[in-house]
N, C-alpha and C positions, 0 to 999 in steps of 0.2 A: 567238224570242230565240236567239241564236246564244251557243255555250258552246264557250268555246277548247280543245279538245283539249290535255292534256299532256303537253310536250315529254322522252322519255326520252334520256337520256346514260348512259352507260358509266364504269363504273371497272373497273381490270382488275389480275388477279395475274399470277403469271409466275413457276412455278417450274423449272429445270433440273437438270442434273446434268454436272459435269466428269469423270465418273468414269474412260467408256468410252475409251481409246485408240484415236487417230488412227484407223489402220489398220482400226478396227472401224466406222466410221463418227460420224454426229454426228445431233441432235437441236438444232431450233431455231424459236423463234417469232417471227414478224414482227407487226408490226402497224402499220395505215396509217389513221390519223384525221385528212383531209384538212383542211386551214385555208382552203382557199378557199371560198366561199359555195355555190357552185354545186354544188363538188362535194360538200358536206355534206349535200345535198342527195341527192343521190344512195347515201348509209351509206358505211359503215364495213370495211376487210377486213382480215381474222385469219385469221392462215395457222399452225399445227403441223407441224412438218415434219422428218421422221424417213428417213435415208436407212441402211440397214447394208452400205455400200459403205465399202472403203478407197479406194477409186480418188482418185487425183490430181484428177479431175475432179469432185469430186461436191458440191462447195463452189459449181461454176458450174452443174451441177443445181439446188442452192436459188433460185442466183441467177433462172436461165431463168423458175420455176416461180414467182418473187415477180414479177419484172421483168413477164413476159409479161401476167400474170391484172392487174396495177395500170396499166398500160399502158393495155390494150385497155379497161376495163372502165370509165374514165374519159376516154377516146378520143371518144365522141359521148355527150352527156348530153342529149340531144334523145330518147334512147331509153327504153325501161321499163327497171327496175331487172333483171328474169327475162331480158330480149334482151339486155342488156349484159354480163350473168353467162355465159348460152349466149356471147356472142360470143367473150368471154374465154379458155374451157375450150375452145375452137375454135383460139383464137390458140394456146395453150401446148400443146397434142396436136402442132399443127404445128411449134410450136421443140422441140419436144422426140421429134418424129420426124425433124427436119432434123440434131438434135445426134446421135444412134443414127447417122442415115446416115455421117454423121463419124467413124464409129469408134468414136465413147464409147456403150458399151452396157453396160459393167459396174452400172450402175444399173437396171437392168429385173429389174422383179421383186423390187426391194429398197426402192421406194421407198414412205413410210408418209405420208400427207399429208392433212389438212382443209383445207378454205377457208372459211370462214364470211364470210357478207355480212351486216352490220347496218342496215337501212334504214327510218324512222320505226317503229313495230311491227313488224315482219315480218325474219327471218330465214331467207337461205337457204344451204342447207350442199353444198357437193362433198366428195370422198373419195377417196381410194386407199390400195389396203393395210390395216394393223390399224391405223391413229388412230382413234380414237374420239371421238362425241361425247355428250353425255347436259346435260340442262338443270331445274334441281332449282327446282318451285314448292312452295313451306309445304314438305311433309314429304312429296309425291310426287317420284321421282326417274323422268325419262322419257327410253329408249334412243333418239334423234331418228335416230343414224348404221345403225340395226339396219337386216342384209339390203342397202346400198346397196352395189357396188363385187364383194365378195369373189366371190360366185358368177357375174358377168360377164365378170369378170378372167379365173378358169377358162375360161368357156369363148369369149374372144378370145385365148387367150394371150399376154398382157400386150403386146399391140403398141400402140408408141408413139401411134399417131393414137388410139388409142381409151382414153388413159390415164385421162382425166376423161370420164366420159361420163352421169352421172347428177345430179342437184340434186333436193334435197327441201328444203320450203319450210312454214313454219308462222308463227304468230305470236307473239310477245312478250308481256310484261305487265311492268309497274311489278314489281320484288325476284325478279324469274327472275335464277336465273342460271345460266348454260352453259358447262361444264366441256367443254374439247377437250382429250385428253392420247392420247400414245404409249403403247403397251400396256406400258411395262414397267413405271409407276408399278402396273400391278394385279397384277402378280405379287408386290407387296412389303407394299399393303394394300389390301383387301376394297374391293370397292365401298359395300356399307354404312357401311365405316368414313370413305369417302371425303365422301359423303353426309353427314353427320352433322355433319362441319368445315364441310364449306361452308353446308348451312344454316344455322347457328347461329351464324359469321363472317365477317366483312366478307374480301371477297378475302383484303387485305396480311395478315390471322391466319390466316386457312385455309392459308395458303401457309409461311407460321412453324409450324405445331403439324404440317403436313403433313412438313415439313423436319428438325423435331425427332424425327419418327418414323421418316425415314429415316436420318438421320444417321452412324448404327454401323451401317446395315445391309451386309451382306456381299454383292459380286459385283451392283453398283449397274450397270443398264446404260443406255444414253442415254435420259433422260428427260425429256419436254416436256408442261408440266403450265397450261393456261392456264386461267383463271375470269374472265367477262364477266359483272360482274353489271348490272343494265338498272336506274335510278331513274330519276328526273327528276334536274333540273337545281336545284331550289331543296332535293330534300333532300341531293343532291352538296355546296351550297352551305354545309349546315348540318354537315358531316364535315370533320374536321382531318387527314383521310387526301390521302394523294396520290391521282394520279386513276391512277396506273401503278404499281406497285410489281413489283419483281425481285427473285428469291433464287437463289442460285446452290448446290447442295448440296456441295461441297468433299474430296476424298477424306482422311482423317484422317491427320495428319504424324506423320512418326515420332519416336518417343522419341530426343531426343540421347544419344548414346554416351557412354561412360566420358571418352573420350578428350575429346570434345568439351565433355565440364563441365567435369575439368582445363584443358585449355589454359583456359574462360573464368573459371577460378579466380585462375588465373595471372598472366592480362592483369590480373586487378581487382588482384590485389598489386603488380603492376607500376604501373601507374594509380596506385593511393595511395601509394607511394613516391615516385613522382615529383612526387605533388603533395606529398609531405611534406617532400620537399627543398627543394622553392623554396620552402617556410614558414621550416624551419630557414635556409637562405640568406639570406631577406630582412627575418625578422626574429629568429631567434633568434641570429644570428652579431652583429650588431650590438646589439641587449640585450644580451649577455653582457659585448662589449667596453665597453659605457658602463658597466656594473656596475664593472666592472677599474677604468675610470678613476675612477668617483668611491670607493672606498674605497682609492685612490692605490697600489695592489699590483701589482707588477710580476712578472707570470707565469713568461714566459721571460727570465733574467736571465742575466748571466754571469761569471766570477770576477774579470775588470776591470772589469766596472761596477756599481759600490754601488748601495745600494736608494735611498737620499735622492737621489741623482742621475737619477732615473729619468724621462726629457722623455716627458709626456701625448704630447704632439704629436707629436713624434717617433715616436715607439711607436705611435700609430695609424696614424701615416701609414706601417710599415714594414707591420702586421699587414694596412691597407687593399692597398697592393701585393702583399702574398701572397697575399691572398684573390682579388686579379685575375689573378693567374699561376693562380692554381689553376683557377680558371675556364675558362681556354683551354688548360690544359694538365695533364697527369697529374703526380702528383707521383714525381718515382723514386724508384724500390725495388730492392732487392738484385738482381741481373740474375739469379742464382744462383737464387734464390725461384721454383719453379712456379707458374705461373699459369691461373687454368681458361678453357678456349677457351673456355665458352659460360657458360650458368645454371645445370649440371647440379648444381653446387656447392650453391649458393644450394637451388635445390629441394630436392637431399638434406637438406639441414640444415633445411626444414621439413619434409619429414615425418617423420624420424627425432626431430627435437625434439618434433614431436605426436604423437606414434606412442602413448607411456606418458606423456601428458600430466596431471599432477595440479597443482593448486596449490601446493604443499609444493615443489614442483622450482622453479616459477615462481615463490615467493617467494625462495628461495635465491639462485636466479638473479641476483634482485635485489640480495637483500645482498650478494653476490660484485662484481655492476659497482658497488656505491657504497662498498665497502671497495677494491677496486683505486684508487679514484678518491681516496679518502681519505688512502691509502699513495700514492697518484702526487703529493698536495699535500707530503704529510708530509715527502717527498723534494727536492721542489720542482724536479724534473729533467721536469713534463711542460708540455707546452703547454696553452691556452685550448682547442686543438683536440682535445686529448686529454677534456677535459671534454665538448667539443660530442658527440663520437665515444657517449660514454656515454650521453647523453641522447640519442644517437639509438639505440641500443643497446637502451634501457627502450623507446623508441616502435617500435622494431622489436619487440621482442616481445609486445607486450601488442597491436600491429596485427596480428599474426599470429592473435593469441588471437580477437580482436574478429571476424577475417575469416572464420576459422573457421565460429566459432559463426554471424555471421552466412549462413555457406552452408548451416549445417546448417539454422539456420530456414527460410531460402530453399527447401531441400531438403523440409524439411518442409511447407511449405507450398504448395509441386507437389503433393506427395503428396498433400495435401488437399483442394488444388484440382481434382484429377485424380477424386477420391475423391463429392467432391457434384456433379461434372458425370455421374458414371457416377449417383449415386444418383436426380440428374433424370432419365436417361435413363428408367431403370426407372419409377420414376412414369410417366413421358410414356407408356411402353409398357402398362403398369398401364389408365394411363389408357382408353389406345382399345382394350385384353382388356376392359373395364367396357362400354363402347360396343358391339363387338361380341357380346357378352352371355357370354367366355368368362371368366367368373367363379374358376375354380379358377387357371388362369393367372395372373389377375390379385392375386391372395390370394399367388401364389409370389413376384410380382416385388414387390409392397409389402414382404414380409416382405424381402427380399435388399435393398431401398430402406431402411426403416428401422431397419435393423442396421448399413448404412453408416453412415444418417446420426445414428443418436445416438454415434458415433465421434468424430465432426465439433463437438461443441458447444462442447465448450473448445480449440477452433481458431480461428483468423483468421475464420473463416466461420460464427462462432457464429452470426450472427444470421440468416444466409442457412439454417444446419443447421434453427435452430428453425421457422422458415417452412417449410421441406419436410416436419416434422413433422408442422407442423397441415395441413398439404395432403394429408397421407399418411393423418393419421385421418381427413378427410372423405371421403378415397377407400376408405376401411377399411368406410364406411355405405354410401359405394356397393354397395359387392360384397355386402355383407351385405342388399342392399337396404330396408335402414333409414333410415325418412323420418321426423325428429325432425319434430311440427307442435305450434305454439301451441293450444289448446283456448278456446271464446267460452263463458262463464258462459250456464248457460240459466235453471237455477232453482237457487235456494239454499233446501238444506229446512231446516224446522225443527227445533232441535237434540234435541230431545223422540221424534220422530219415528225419525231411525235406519233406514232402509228399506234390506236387502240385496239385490231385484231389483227390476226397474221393466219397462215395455215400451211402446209408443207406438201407438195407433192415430188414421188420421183426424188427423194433427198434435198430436193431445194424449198428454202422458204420464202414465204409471199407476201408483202404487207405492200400497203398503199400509202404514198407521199400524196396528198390531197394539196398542199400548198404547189407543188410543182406540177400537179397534176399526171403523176407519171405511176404505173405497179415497178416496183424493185423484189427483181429475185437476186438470195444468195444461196449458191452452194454450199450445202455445208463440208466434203469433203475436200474442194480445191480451194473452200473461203476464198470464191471470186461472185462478185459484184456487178450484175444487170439493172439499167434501167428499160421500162415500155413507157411511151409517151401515147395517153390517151386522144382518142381521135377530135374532139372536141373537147374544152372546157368541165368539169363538172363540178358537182358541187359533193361534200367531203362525205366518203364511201363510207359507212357503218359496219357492214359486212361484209366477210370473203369468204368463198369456200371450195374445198375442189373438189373435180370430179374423175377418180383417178379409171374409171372406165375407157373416159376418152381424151382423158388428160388434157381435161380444159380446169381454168380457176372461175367462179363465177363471183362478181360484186358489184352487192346493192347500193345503191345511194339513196337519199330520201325525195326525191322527184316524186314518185319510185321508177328507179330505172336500174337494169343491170348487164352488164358488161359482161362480155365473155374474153377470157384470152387463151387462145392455141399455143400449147406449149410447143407444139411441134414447129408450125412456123412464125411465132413471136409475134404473130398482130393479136389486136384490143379490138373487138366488134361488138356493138350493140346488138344484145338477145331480144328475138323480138317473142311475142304473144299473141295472138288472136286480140282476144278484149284487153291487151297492156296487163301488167303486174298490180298486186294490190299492194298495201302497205304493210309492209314486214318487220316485225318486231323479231323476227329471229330465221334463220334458211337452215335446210337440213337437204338431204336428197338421198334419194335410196335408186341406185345403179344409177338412172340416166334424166330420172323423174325428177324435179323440183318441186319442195313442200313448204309452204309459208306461214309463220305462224301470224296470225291477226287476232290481238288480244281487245280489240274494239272490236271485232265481229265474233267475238269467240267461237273461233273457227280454223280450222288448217285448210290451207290450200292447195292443190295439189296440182301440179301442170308439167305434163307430158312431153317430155322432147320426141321431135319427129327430125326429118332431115332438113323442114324449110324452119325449123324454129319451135317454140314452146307450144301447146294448145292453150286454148283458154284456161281459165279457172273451174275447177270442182270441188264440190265439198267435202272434204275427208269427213271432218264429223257430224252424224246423222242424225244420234243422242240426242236432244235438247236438255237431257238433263247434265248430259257433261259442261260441265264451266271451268273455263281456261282461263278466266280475266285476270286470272291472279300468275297467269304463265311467265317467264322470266327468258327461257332456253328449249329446245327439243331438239333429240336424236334419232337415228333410224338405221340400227347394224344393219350391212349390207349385205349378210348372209339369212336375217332372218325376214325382216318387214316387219319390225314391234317398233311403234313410237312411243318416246317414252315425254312423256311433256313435264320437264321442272315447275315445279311451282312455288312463287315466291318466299313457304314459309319452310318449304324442306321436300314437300311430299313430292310424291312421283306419277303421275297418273299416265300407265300403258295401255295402249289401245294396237289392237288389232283389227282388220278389220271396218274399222271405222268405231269398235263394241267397247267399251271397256274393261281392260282383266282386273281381276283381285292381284292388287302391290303392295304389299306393306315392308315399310325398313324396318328389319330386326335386329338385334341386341346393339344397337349404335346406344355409345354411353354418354353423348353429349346432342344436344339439338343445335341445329342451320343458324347460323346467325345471320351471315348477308349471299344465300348463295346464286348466283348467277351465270352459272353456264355448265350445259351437261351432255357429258361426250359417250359412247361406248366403242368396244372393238368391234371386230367387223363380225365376229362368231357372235354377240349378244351376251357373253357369258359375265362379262365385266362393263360394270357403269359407274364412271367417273364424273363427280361432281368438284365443280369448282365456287368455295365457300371462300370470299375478300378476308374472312376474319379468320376462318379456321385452316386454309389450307385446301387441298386437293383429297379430298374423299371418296376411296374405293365401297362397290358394295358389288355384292353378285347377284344374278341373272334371278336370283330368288327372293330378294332383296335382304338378303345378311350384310349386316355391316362385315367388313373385313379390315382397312384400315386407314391412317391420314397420315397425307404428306408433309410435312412441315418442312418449310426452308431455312435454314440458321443464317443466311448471308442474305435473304430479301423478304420483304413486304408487302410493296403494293405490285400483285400481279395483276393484270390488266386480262390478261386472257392466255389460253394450255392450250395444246396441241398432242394427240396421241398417234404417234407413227406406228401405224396397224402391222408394218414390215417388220420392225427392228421391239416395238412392243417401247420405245423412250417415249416420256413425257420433256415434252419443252414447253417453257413458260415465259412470256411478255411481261418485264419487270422494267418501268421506266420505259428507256431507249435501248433495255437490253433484252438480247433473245439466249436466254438458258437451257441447258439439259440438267435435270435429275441424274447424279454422279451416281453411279451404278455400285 
């Protein structure tokens, strides 16, 4: 039965940079995804190409080095994909040793170049110079350009025929994708941190979060940044993305001058004046004059003509002809009267008017134009235009007022706007110091992030401030490496019961009912329910522990006395000792051995199971300068023999030996509040601390902090459990026993 292979297609990013000047050269990507059948056939070429020439000529260098290789390489398609790529890099050695012979040689030695061929699975790649390439499958990043080019170059020195002279070849898979860029994007960010964007987003985002992190960078030099990433063709089909997407990185514009916001202050007062005039023209001059006529009052009158004699019509028809003189013409004025050549006037008289700007002036103001106005009726010596003049007077001023303040908001709201693009920037940078794993960095640029941005809340940008907030506290658990997780009900105990420790052996867990005097296991897979009824009486058990060598649970009580139970055949026996047990402030056991911590003897105890029962007591620690008084908890992986003793204020003191090693916790970003109990696996490699206030806190075998468990649905945990099989944390909250939701 024949099973159709599936067909991979390309979507691709494309990021650059404007930054470098002319003279410095240029950075550029081509790419050629042929539409004819045949040659589809035949893949795909993507070219990088980075020249650090200024020369006049180096523009028709890109050309030569695209033109040639697309040319030839689609010339006979009669050939193998490997013969037509050799034929290629043959064709371009030779225009581009013919271009040299011409004179133009300022390009040798300068030129940075990939070619990459896509053809059904397989990919093969040319080079010269420092372009690079790397191709990222799941979470492996593979250097594909390593070694090609740079040490051959040395020693042909750089002569044209032998520019291209190597192809390396591999294949593809379905969600590869292959990063070709110019070395200068890695002097600005890590290749880890490169990695990291690209797996985790689709080209067109890798190439946004990439761009956001250049952005503000300083001394940006030509950079050509491309991502091929390889799918089929039906889950292409199921993306709302383009299949090409471009970003261009932009060098950041300068702040307008003083100069330049005045003048565009100026133009807007100009602007609304002008528009305020044709209002006043076209309908306030004509409202006014119909007012006139209908309460029959005749403005401008004169001492031959009575007021009852006063012709409507007449009188508009003179008022209408003035108003068209005026229109086309200035009205004269005293010859005598200075007049200002330009605006210089006008200007002065706003700022000097806003300079001590208060209300109490701008009311007066007011009262003054409507008391002139008042006394100009009272007189009856002014004109309708003497009125119009007033009311433009009040709208002169109170636009002034309006424009003003409107600039200042304007102003202000630059300022703000300026203000939550720098606070994202931080974040964004925040962001990939988290990714990179440089944690104290990252804690400085949040802090500078949200000190802007709670500025911002009662701004234009409130809503936009509050979102960078909550983006800023989830980046705050980053750093902190704080993993909030849901918890899955395992067993809900009885509320009579009360259990302070538990422990799980074999998938069952083990806790002690002390008022009943009975151990209770529950399975956690059949969630069925045992009681053991202890042989006598006791008094209420502190601790439990087991011992999955021989699949017994062992528990302390404070006599001191400790009980064994055979899981195999369900009886409860008292463990005996040579010289009886001491008082134990905490049990650990490593394979068969029982170890007691004694924080009144500061001391560990150590006692050997044999076949009749425990040996006496021996002193683990031999140091007298070790002091444990302050011990809380201690463990003992069962693969290594390191005890690790908690100590009440966070530290950790390991001893081997009986010696004590060098432990110190590293880059933990917060210190121990109340911690009290500390577990590891059975490799050593992971030590888990349980802190009442903080959570469950991971660190490794070296002591780096790694991270904290926070529960969103409980509080007070009592005591953890780590199932060394399955690798789950279960925790005693209340009367309830939980897993960590995976």
């Amino acid at each position: 039965m024949y099973m159709e292979t599936k067909r991979l297609t390309t979507r691709i990013g494309k990021l650059l940079s404007g930054t470098r000047k002319p003279d410095e050269g240029f950075a550029t990507i081509f790419v050629y995804e042929p539409k004819d059948y045949l040659e589809k056939q035949h893949g795909k070429i993507y070219f990088v190409i980075e020249i650090t020439s200024g020369s006049k000529s180096t523009s028709s260098v890109g050309e030569v080095i695209i033109n040639s290789i697309k040319d030839e390489y689609y010339s006979d398609l009669n050939r193998s994909v490997i013969l037509s790529f050799e034929s290629a890099l043959r064709k371009v050695n030779e225009e581009l040793s013919d271009f040299a012979s011409a004179g133009e040689t300022d390009w040798i030695g300068k030129l940075n170049v990939a070619c990459v061929i896509l053809a059904e699975d397989k990919l093969h790649l040319s080079k010269v110079g420092t372009t690079e390439a790397y191709i990222v499958r799941g979470e492996k990043i593979t250097h594909i350009s390593e070694g090609l080019s740079v040490e051959e170059e040395k020693e042909k020195g750089n002569h044209p025929l032998k520019t291209f002279s190597t192809i390396t070849s591999g294949s593809v898979q379905e969600e590869d994708k292959i990063i070709v860029s110019s070395s200068e994007l890695f002097y600005h960010i890590s290749l880890a941190g490169i990695k990291k964007i690209v797996s985790e987003n689709t080209p067109s985002d890798s190439i946004s979060k990439l761009k956001d992190l250049l952005k503000n960078e300083e001394g940006i030099g030509s950079i050509g940044f491309l991502i091929i990433e390889n799918l089929t063709e039906d889950a292409l089909s199921n993306t709302n993305e383009h299949t090409t997407d471009e970003i261009w990185i932009e060098e950041s514009k300068p702040s307008k001058s003083f100069l330049a916001i005045l003048s565009s202050i100026l133009i807007s007062i100009a602007t609304f004046f002008k528009s305020s005039f044709q209002i006043i023209k076209s309908k306030v001059i004509p409202a006014t004059i119909s007012f006139g006529k209908k309460i029959k009052t005749k403005i401008v009158k004169t001492k031959e003509e009575p007021l009852e004699n006063f012709d409507d019509e007449k009188d508009m028809k003179e008022q209408k002809e003035y108003l068209t003189q005026t229109d086309k013409e200035p009205i004269e004025t005293d010859k005598k009267e200075k007049q200002p050549k330009n605006n210089e006037t006008f200007i002065n008289f706003v700022i000097n008017y806003f300079k001590n700007f208060s209300f109490e002036k701008f009311f007066k103001d007011v009262q003054r134009v409507f008391g002139n106005i008042k006394n100009a009726i009272k007189e009856k010596s002014k004109s309708i235009y003497f009125k119009l003049f007033a009311v433009f007077a009040i709208l002169f001023v109170i636009s002034i007022f309006f424009l003003v303040r409107n600039n200042n908001i304007e102003k202000n709201n630059n300022t703000a706007k300026l203000k939550l693009d720098s606070a994202i920037e931080k974040e964004n940078k925040a962001e990939f110091a988290i990714i990179t794993g440089a944690r104290k960095e990252a804690r400085n640029l949040l802090d500078e992030s949200k000190i802007m941005t709670e500025d911002l809340t009662k701004t234009k940008y409130s809503k936009e401030a509050h979102d960078l907030l909550a983006k800023i506290n989830l980046a705050y658990q980053r750093v902190d490496g704080i993993t909030k997780t849901n918890t899955v009900l395992i067993q809900e105990i009885e509320q009579n019961i009360n259990p302070n420790a538990f422990t799980i052996l074999n998938n069952n867990i083990y806790y002690i009912d002390s008022k009943n005097n009975q151990l209770i296991s529950f399975d956690i897979d059949a969630k069925k329910q045992k009681k053991y009824d202890f042989p006598t009486p006791q008094k209420p058990f502190s601790k439990i522990i087991a011992i999955p060598k021989n699949n017994t649970i062992l528990m302390y009580s404070d006599e001191p006395e400790i009980f064994e139970f055979n899981e195999k055949n369900g009886k409860i026996s008292e463990a005996t000792s040579k010289n009886g047990f001491n008082k134990a402030f905490d049990l650990a056991n490593y394979q068969l051995n029982l170890y007691i911590l004694s924080k009144e003897d500061n001391q560990i105890y150590r006692y050997t199971k044999s076949a009749s029962g425990f040996s006496s007591a021996s002193n683990f620690i031999t140091d007298k300068s070790i002091n444990i008084k302050d011990a809380v908890s201690l463990t003992i992986p069962s693969n290594t023999g390191f005890v690790y003793v908690l100590q009440k204020n966070g530290t950790i003191i390991k001893l081997t030996k009986s010696k004590k090693q060098d432990f110190t916790i590293k880059d933990m970003p917060f210190s121990f509040k109340n911690p009290v109990k500390i577990q590891s696996n059975n490799d050593g490699t992971k030590l888990y601390v349980l802190d009442k206030e903080l959570g469950i806190i991971n660190i490794d075998a070296n002591g780096k902090y790694t991270e904290t468990f926070k529960f969103k649905d409980i509080k007070n945990i009592k005591d953890f459990y780590i199932d060394n099989k399955t690798g789950t944390i279960y925790v005693l909250s209340g009367n309830k026993i939980l897993s960590l939701e995976k």
